[in-house]
C-alpha positions, -999 to 999 in steps of 0.1 A, spaced: -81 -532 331 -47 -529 348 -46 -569 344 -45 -563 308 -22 -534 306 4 -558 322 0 -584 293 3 -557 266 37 -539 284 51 -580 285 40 -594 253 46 -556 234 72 -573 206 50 -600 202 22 -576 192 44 -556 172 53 -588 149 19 -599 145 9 -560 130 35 -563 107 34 -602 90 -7 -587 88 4 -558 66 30 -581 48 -2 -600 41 -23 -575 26 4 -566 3 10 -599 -11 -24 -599 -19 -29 -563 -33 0 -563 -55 4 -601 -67 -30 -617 -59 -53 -596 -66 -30 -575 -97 -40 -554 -123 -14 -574 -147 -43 -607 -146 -56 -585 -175 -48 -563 -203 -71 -536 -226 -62 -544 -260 -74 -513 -287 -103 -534 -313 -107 -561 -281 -144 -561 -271 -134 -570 -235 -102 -573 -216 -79 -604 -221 -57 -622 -194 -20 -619 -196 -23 -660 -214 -47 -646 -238 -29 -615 -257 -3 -632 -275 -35 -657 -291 -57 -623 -299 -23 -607 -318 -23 -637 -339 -60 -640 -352 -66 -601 -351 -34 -591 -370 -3 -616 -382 -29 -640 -393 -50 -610 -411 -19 -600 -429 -6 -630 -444 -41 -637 -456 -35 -599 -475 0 -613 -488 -12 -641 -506 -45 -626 -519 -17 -601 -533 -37 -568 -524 -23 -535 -524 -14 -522 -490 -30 -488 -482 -11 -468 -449 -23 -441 -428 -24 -405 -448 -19 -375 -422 -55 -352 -434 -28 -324 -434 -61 -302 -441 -73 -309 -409 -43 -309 -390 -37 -271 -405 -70 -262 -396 -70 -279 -358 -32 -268 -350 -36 -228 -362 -71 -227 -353 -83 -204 -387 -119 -212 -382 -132 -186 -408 -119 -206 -433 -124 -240 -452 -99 -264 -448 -94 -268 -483 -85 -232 -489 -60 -228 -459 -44 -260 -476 -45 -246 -511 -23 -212 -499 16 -209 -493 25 -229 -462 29 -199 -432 38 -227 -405 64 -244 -400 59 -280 -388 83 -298 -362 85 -331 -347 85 -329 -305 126 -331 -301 121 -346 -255 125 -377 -243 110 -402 -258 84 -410 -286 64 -381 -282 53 -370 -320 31 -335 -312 30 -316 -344 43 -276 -328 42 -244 -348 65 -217 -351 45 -187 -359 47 -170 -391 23 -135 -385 28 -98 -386 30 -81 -354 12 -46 -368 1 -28 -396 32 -8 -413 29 23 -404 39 47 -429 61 76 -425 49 110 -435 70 130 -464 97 150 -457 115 182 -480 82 193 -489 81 229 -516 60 242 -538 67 262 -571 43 279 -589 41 298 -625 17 311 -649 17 295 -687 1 288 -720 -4 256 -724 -13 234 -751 -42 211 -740 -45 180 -763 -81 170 -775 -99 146 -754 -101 115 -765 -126 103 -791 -131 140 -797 -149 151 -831 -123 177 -839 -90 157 -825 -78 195 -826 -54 204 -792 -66 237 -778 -40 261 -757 -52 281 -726 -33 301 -697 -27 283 -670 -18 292 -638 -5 265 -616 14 253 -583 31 220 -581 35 206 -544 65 183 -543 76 158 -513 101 129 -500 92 95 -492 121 86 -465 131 49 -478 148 41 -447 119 52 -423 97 31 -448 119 6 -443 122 8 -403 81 7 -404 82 -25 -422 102 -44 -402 88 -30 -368 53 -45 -382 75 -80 -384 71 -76 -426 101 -86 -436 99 -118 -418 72 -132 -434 81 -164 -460 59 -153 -481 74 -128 -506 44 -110 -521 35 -100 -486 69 -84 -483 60 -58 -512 42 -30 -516 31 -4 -544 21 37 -547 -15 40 -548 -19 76 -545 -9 109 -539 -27 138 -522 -27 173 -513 -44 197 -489 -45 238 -498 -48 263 -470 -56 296 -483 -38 332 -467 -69 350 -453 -73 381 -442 -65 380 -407 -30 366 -416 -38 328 -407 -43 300 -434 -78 289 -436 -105 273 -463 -86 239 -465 -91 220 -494 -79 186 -504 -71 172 -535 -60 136 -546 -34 138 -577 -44 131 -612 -25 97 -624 -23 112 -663 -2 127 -688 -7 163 -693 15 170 -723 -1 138 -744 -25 120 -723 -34 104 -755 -2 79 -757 -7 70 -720 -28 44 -718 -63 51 -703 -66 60 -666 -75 35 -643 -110 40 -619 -106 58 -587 -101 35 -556 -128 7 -552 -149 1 -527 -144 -25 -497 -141 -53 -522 -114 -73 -526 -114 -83 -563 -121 -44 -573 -92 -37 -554 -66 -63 -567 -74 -50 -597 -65 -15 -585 -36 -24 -573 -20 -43 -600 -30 -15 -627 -15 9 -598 19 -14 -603 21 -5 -638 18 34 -634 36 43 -609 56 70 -625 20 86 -635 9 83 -598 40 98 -581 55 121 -608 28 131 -631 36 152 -664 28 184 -668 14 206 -703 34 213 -730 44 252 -720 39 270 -752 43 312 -738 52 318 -700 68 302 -668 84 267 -680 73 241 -656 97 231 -629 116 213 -595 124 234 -569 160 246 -569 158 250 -607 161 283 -625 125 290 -640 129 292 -674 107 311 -699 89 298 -728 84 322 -758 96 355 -736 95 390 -753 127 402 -770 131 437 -772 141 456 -802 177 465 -801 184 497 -796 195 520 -820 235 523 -820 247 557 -800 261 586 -820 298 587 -821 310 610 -788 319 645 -793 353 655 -790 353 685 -763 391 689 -763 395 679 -726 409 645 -736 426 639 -770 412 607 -787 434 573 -779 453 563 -809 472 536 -789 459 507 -775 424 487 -774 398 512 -789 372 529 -764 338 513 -771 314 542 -782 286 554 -765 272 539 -735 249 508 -730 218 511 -709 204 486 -694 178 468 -711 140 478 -699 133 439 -694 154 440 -664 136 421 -638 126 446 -612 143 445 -578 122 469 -559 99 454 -538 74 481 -549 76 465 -585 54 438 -571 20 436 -597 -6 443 -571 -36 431 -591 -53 399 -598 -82 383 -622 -107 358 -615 -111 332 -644 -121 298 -654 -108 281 -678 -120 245 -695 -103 221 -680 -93 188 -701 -122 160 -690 -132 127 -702 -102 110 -691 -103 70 -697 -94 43 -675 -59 20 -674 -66 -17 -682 -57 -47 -657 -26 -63 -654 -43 -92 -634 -25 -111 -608 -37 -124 -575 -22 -122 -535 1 -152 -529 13 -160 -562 47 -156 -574 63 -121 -562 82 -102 -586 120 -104 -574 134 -71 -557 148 -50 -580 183 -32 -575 183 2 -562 163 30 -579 180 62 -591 177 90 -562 145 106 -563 133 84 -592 103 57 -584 112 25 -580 95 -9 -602 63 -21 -585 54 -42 -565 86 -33 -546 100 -40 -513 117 -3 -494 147 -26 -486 176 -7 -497 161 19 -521 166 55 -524 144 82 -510 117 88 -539 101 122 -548 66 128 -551 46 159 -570 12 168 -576 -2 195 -595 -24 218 -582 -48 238 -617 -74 255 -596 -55 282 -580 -64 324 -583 -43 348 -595 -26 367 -566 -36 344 -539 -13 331 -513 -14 290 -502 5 264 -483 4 233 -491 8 200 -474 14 161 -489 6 129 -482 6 90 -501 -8 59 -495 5 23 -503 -10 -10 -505 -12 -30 -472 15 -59 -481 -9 -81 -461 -39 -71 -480 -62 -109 -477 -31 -126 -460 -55 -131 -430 -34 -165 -423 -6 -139 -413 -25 -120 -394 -24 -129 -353 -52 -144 -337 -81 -118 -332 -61 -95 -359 -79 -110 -392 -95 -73 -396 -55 -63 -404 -54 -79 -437 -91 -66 -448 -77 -30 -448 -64 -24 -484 -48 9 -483 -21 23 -455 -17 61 -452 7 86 -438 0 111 -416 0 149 -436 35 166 -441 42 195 -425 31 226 -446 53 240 -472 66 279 -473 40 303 -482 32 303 -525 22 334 -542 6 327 -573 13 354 -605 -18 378 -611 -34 381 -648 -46 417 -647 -25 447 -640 -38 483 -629 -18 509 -634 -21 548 -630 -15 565 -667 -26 601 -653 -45 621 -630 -67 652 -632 -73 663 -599 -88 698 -608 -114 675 -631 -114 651 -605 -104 622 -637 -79 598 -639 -66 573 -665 -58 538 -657 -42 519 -681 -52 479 -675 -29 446 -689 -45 412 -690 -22 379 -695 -42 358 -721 -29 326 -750 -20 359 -773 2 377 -750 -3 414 -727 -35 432 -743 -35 465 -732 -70 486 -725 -72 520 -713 -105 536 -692 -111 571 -678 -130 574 -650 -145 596 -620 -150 586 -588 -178 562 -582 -166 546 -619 -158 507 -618 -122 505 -630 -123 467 -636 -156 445 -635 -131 408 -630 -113 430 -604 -141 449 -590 -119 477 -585 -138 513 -586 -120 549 -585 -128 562 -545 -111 601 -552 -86 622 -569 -65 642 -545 -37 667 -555 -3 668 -533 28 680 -530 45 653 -539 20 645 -576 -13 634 -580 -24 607 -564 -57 585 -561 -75 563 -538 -92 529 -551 -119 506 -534 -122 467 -538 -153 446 -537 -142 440 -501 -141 470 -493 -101 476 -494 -87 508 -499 -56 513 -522 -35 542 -524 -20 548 -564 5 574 -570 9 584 -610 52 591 -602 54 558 -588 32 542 -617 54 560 -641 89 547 -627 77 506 -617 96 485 -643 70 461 -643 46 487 -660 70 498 -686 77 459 -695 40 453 -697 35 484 -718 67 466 -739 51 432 -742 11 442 -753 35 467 -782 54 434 -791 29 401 -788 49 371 -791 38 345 -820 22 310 -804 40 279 -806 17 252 -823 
């Protein structure tokens, strides 16, 4: 063993040299002998073809097939991207045709591959919403409220064609849609991005309102909701008819709501009210209530000359002294709060019905947008389909016809608009398709408005007291179309005072300070009724003044 130790340690650079030229060896035969380059794949080739062999297979397979096409003079036919395909395969919409993705507005935008080299990969640069708009609640909300004779025109296709008047007694709930918070909502759901204008726009579909009635126990309760009533009050006869209420989940019913929706939007958001023919004129908050066909008193009759009493000489210089002196008129709006009328009546009147529908614009999603218009008038509502970009806040109002006399409501408003991607499901993310399905977007209710006191109809009022007899003497008003009437009852207690009221006469009492006597309500509410305060309220002697002078009807 240690023999051949010895021959390795002497002969060690010989053995080195010999490992090597082996390895110089086996590469000469790995990477020129035995090379990959001896042959070639060749696309259409049935097998692979030595480096002597390609140049041969070029010219039968290709230069040789095309001159052969030259002279036989045929047309030449290139390669035609299936641009279907490649929209379906690149953006992945696999719940839909090919056909119909390709028939839509293109939403992608195609680029060539800008690296190194020939590298042609189709990219995309998305074009999709990031969110449903979310839409801002109305601001500056009010309600006014009034009581009126109205005239109610006939319905339509109605045998008489006569209009009809009726009181009315009415609140009108008014709100703000914030523009600029509209607009911020849109372009936080990445609207305004889109290349596609008709999903940039939007229209009013429909305004609502929710009552909350003063109970009792000092907290608003009972809510009830109410969606406005697209129409024309004062002649919904020249108004087209009114379009059906909102569809169900269908997409072609709705299209159809939407684009009749486009056409009335002044209906939808600012609604007209009844011609006023006798009472409160309708109106916006901030305005003076007028009054439509109001009383006039008689004038009075002129004052006797004044008496000379010798203390001061009659002026014979200067601006004559007007004679007598001028009370004030008994129409003077009372400012006590006493003065308040503290009664109400239930009614029911007939309410206009048989309201017709508005017909179809037409129109589908995706075809040509209708421009943006310049800036509506503040307050007024803009032209549909329209885009919040740079418009004015825009006021909405509903009317509310089912209120009670003498009840107390809030009130609180809310809208809804069109989703702008309503069936754009191409601009929709992946896994968001269910976005552009949902046809309507609502705000969130407004805050409540202050508290609204509707006018009472039927006024109570103590005309005398017998206490000794234990009698009294109410005299009762009722607001109706002809003006005050006037009624008087005498009663002992136990005796219903008013059946609409359900008022009844509890006792008679004397005191020091004048008779006085005690009432009962159907709920069980006791009033006290003093005949010297009767006697002195203003609003009692201008009742008394209105049921001696009825006013005549406008027709």
């Amino acid at each position: 063993m240690n023999k051949y130790k010895e021959l390795l340690v002497k002969n060690s650079q010989w053995v080195a040299v010999g490992i090597g030229g082996l390895w110089l060896l086996y590469m000469i035969y790995s990477h020129v002998l035995a090379s990959t380059m001896s042959s070639v794949e060749v696309k259409g080739a049935p097998n692979q073809l030595g480096p002597g062999s390609v140049d041969e297979y070029v010219k039968l397979n290709t230069i040789d097939k095309l001159k052969e096409a030259m002279v036989k003079n045929e047309p030449w036919k290139p390669h035609v991207i299936d641009f279907p395909v490649t929209i379906r395969d690149t953006i992945a919409l696999k719940d839909d045709t090919a056909e119909t993705i390709a028939g839509r507005p293109l939403n992608a935008v195609f680029v060539a591959n800008t690296g190194v080299g020939p590298d042609l990969t189709t990219k995309v640069i998305p074009n999709t919403v990031s969110g449903l708009v979310v839409v801002p609640p109305a601001t500056g909300v009010s309600g006014v409220t009034g009581k009126s004779v109205v005239t109610v025109p006939a319905p339509p296709n109605a045998a008489n064609g006569q209009a009809t008047q009726q009181r009315q007694l009415w609140v009108s709930v008014f709100g703000t849609v914030p523009m600029k918070d509209l607009e911020k909502a849109f372009k936080d759901a990445g609207v305004n991005k889109l290349n596609v204008a008709a999903a940039q726009q939007t229209v009013f579909l429909h305004v609502d309102i929710r009552r909350e009635e003063l109970l009792p126990n000092g907290n608003f309760g009972n809510p009830v909701e109410m969606i406005s009533i697209p129409v024309n009050l004062a002649n919904p006869g020249n108004a087209q008819p009114l379009f059906p209420p909102l569809p169900p989940n269908q997409a072609g019913p709705q299209l159809n709501f939407r684009n009749q929706a486009a056409g009335q939007q002044q209906l939808i958001c600012q609604p007209e009210f009844f011609v006023v023919t006798k009472g409160d004129a309708w109106h916006k908050p901030g305005e003076t209530p007028g009054q439509v066909g109001a009383v006039v008193a008689p004038p009075p009759p002129p004052p006797p000359p004044p008496k000379n009493t010798g203390r001061q000489p009659p002026r014979k210089t200067g601006t004559p002294r007007e004679p007598g002196i001028r009370e004030p008129s008994i129409l003077a709006p009372a400012e006590k709060t006493g003065d308040r009328l503290p009664f109400m009546q239930v009614f029911n009147e007939p309410q206009p019905n048989g309201m017709p529908g508005y017909p179809s614009p037409g129109g589908q999603p995706g075809g040509s947008a209708v421009p943006n218009q310049a800036a509506n008038a503040l307050g007024a509502v803009p032209v549909a389909p329209f885009s919040p970009l740079g418009l004015n806040d825009v006021t909405l109002w509903a009317h509310d016809l089912t209120v009670m006399p003498g009840k107390t409501y809030q009130y609180k408003i809310r809208y809804s608009i069109s989703n702008p991607i309503f069936q754009f499901k191409n601009l929709c993310p992946p896994g968001k398709v269910a976005w552009a399905a949902q046809f309507e977007l609502t705000s969130e209710w407004s805050v409540a408005t202050p508290p609204v006191t509707v006018p009472d109809t039927t006024y109570v009022f103590l005309a005398n007291a017998i206490p000794n007899k234990g009698e009294a003497i109410f005299d009762i008003f009722v607001w109706g179309i002809g003006g005050v009437v006037k009624s008087t009852v005498r009663c002992t207690p136990g005796d219903m005072i008013d059946e609409n009221l359900k008022l009844s006469l509890l006792d008679v009492r004397s005191t020091p300070s004048g008779a006085i006597v005690l009432l009962v309500d159907g709920n069980g509410t006791i009033y006290r009724r003093s005949q010297r305060e009767d006697d002195s309220n203003a609003a009692y002697k201008q009742l008394k003044q209105e049921a001696a002078n009825p006013p005549a009807l406008t027709p």
